[in-house]
One Martini backbone bead per residue (centre of mass of N, CA, C, O) as a GRO file, in nm:
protein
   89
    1UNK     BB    1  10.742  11.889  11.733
    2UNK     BB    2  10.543  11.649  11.623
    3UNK     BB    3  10.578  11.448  11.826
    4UNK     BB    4  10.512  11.659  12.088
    5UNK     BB    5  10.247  11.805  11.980
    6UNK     BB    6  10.096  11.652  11.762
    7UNK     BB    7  10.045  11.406  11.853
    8UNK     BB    8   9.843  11.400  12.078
    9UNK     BB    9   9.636  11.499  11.946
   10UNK     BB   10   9.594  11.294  11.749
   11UNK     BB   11   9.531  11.073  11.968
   12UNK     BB   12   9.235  11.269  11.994
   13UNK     BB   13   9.119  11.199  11.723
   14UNK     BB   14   9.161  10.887  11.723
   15UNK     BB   15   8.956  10.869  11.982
   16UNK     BB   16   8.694  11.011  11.792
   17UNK     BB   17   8.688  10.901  11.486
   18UNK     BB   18   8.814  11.097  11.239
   19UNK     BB   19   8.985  10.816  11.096
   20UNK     BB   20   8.803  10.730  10.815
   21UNK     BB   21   9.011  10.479  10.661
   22UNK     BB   22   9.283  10.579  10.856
   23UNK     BB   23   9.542  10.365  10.952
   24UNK     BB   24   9.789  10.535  11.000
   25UNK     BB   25   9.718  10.860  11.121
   26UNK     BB   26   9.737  10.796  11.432
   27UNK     BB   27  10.090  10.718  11.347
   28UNK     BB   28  10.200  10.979  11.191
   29UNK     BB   29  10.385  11.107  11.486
   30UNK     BB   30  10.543  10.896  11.678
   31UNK     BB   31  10.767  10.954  11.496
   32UNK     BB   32  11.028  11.115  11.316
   33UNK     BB   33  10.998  10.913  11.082
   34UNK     BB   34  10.675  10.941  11.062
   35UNK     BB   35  10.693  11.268  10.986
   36UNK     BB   36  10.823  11.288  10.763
   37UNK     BB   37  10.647  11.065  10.591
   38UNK     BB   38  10.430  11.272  10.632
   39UNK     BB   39  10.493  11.481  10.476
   40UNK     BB   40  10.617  11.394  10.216
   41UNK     BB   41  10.348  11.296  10.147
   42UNK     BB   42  10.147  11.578  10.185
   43UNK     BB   43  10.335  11.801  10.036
   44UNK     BB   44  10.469  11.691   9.814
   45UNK     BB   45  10.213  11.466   9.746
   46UNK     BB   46   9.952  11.584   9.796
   47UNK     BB   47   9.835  11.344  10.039
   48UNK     BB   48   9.604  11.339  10.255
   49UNK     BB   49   9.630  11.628  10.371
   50UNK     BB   50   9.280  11.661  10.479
   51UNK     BB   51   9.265  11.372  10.635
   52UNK     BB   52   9.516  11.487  10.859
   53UNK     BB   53   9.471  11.797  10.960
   54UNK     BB   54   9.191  11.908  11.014
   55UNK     BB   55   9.134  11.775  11.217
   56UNK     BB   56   9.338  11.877  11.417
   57UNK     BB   57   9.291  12.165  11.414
   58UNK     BB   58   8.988  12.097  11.481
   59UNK     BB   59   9.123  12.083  11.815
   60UNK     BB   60   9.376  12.288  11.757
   61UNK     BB   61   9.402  12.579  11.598
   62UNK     BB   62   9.700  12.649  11.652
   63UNK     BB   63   9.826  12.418  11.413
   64UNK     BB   64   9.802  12.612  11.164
   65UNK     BB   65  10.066  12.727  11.215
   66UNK     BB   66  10.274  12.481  11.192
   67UNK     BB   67  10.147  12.421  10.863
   68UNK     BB   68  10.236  12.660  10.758
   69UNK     BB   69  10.539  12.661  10.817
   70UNK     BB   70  10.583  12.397  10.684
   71UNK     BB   71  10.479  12.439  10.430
   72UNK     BB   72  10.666  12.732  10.353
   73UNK     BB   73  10.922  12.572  10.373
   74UNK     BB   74  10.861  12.324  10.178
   75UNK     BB   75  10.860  12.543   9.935
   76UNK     BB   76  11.083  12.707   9.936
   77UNK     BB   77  11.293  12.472   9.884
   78UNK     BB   78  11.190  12.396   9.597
   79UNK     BB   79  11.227  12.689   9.500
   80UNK     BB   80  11.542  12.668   9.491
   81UNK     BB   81  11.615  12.371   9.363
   82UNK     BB   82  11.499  12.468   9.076
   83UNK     BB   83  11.678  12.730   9.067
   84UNK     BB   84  11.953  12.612   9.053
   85UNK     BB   85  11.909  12.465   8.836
   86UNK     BB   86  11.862  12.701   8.621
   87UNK     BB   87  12.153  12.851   8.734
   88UNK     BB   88  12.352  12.602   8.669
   89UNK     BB   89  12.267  12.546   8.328
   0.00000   0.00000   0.00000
């Protein structure tokens, strides 16, 4: 979906420059493995979050559900894997 959907917007994003100082940003969505090393660098190293994501929204506003689903996916799963560390020790 990050591919097929949010990826061009993105590049609706950087051809308007709002990814100053960011050289991946561009193609952070380009292909299904940059879209994941995309997520895990920002959600779970909560690295670039604000400034790979915020530009997305605000040019796409619907893309802000996507981002909700995918960052609530990805707290419950880690949120499952220590539990799961603290119930089998």
């Amino acid at each position: 979906v990050a591919v097929q959907v949010i990826h061009p917007i993105n590049l609706e994003v950087a051809a308007q420059g709002k990814y100053d100082g960011c050289e991946r940003c561009p193609r952070a969505f380009s292909s299904v493995q940059s879209a994941i090393l995309t997520f895990t660098q920002t959600l779970l190293a909560g690295d670039g979050w604000g400034q790979l994501s915020v530009p997305i929204i605000e040019q796409a506003p619907l893309t802000y559900l996507y981002f909700l689903l995918v960052l609530t996916t990805v707290c419950v799963a880690v949120v499952n894997l220590i539990l799961v560390a603290i119930v089998e020790a």
